[in-house]
C-alpha positions as CSV (number, residue, x, y, z in Angstrom):
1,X,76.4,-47.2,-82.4
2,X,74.7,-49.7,-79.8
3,X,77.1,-48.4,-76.8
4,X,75.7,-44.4,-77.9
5,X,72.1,-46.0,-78.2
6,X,72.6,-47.5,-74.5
7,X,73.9,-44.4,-73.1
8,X,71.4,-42.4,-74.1
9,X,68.5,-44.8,-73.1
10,X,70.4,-44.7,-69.5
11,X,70.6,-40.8,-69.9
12,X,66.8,-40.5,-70.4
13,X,65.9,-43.2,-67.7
14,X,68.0,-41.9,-65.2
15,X,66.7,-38.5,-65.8
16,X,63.1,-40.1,-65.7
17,X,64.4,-41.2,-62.0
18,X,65.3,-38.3,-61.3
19,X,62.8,-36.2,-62.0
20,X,60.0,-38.6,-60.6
21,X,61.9,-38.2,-57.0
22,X,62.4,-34.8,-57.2
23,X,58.1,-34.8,-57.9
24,X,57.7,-37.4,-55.0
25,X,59.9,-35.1,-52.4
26,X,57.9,-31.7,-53.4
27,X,54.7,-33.8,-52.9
28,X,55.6,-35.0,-49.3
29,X,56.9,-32.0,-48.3
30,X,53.7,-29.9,-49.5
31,X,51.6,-32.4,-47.2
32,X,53.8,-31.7,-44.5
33,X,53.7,-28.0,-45.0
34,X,50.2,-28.0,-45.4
35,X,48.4,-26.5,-42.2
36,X,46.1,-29.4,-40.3
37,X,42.4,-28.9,-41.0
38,X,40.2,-28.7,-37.2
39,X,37.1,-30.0,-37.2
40,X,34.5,-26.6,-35.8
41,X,33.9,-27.1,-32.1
42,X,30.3,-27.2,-31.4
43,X,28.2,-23.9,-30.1
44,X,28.3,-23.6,-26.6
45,X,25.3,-22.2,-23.9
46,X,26.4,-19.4,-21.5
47,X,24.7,-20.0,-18.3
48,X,22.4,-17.6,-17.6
49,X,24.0,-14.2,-15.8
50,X,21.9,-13.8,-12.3
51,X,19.4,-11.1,-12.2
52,X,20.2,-7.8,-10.6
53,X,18.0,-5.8,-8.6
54,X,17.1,-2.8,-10.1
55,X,17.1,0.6,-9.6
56,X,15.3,1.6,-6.0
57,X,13.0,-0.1,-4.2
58,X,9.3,-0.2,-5.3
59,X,6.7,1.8,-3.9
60,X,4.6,1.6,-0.8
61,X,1.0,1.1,-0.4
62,X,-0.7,3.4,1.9
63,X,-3.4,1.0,4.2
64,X,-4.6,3.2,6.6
65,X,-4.5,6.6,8.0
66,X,-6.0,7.6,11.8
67,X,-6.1,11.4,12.7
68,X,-5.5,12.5,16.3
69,X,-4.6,15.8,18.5
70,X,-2.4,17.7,15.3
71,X,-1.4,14.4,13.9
72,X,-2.1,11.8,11.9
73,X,-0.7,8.1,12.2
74,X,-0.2,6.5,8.6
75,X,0.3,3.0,7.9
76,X,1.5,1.3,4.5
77,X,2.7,-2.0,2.9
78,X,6.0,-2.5,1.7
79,X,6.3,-3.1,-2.0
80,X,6.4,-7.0,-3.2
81,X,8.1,-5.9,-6.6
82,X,9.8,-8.6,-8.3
83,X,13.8,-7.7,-8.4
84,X,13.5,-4.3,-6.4
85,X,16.4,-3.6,-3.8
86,X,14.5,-3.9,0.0
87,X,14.3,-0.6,1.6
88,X,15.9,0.6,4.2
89,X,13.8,3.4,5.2
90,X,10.6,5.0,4.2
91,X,10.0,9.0,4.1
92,X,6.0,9.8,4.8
93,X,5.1,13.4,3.5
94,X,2.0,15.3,4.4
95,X,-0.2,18.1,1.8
96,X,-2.0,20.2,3.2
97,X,-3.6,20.6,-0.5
98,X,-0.8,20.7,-2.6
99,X,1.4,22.1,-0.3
100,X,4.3,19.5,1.0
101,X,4.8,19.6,4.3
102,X,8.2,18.9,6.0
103,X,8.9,15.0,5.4
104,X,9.3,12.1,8.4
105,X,11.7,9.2,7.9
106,X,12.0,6.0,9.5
107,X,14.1,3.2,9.8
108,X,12.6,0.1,8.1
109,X,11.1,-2.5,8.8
110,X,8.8,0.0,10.1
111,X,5.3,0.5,8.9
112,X,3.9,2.7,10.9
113,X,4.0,6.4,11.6
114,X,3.1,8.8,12.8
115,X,2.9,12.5,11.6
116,X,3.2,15.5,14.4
117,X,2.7,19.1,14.3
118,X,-0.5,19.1,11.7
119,X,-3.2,21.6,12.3
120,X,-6.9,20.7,13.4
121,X,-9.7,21.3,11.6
122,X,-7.1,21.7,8.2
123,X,-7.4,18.4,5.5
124,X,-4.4,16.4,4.8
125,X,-3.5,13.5,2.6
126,X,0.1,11.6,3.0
127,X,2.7,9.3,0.1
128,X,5.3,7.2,1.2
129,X,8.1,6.5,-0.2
130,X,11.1,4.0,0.2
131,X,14.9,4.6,0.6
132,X,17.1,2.2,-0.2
133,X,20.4,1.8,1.7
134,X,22.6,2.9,-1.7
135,X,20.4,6.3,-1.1
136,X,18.2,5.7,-4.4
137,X,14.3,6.5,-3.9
138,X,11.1,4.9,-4.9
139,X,8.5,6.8,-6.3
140,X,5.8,8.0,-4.1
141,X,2.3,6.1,-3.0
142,X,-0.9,6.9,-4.3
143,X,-2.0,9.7,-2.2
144,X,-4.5,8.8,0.7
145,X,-8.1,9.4,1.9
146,X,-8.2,13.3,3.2
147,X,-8.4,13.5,7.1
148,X,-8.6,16.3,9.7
149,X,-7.0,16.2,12.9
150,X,-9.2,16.7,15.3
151,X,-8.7,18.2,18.9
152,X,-10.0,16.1,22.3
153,X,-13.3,16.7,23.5
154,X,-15.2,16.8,20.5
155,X,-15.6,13.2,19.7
156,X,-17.4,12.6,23.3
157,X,-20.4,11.1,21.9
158,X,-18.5,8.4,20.6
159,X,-17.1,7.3,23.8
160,X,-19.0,4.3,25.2
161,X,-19.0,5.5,29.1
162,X,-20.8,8.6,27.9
163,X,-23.5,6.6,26.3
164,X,-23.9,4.1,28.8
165,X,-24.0,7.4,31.9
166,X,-27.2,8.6,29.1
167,X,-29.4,5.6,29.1
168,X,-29.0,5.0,32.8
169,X,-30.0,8.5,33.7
170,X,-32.7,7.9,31.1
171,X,-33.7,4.6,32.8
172,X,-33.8,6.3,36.4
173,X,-35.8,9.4,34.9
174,X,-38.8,6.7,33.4
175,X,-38.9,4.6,36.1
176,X,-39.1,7.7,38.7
177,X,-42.1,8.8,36.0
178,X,-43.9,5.2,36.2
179,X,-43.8,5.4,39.7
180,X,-45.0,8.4,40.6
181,X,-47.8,8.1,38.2
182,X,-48.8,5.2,39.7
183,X,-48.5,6.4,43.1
184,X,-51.0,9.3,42.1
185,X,-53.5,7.2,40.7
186,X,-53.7,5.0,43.7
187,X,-54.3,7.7,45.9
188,X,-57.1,8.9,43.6
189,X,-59.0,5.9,43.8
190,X,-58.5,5.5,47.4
191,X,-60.4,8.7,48.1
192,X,-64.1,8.7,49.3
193,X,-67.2,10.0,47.2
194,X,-68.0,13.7,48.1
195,X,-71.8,13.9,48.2
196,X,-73.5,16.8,46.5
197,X,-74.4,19.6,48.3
198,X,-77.5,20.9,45.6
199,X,-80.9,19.7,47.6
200,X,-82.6,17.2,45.5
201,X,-86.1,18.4,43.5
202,X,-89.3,17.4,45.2
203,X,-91.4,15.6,42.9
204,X,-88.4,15.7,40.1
205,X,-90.2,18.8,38.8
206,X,-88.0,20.6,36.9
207,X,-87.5,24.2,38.0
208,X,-89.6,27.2,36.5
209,X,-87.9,29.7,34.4
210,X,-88.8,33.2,35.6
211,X,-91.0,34.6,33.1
212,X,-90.6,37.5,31.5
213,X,-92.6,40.9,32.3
């Protein structure tokens, strides 16, 4: 009875064992198994991508415009917009009214032109605009002033030889008056006193009037 008592005791322990290393293996290799945590890397900045130029260059600025003989000569400013491709020519265009006249193009850095083959007496204005070297096109300028060509020969009273060849002959024509009527004078007073050729009254009686019949 006490060896069944033992045996059993050492069936229940050993199965106690048993089961306790069978629970201590599973454990271990569930930690093993068990995928390792990462800690969440902090957010990080993208630098800033560089700007890129935009679309065409901006739009000049028409300063001044000078008619001639049939032409005009147009100046302008190149556009300081912020991020705009730099041009690499500039097309000027003429109206004649409304009507767009055939375009001129030059190479930049140019900023000067001038525009041939206009008509005198007729009113123009003039845009420019800017052409990159990909081809794209600004938009045009504000239209200028209206001017005329004029032809030569009818601005002469603005030239300064022409006014300068007036007030001398002017000058030459006054003094040549001064003189001579000075010279006249003189020569009056310089001549002697004519006596008078009526007889003087005797007595200073004055004359009788013939009485009537």
């Amino acid at each position: 009875m006490r060896r069944l008592r033992h045996r059993s005791y050492g069936t229940v322990v050993g199965a106690a064992c048993a089961g306790l290393l069978v629970l201590v293996l599973a454990t271990s290799a569930g930690a093993q198994s068990a995928p390792p945590t990462t800690q969440a890397a902090p957010p990080t900045t993208k630098p800033a991508a560089p700007k890129t130029p935009t679309e065409g260059p901006g739009a000049p600025t028409i300063t001044k415009v000078t008619p001639g003989n049939q032409k005009v000569t147009v100046t302008w400013k190149a556009s300081a917009k912020a991020g705009a491709t730099p041009a690499a020519k500039y097309e000027i265009t003429a109206y004649r009214g409304t009507v767009a006249q055939p375009p001129v193009t030059v190479d930049a850095p140019a900023t000067k032109a001038t525009v041939t083959g206009l008509a005198n007496k007729a009113k123009y204005t003039f845009r420019v605009a800017a052409i990159d070297a990909n081809g794209a096109k600004s938009k045009q300028s504000i239209p200028s002033g209206a001017v005329t060509p004029t032809a030569p020969g009818r601005t002469w009273y603005k030239s300064k030889r022409y006014w300068a060849a007036a007030l001398l002959i002017i000058a030459v024509l006054v003094a040549g008056g001064v003189f001579f009527y000075r010279r006249h004078k003189r020569t009056a007073s310089d001549a002697p006193a004519t006596p008078s050729s009526a007889p003087p009254d005797a007595g200073g009686a004055e004359p009788s009037l013939p009485q009537e019949a």
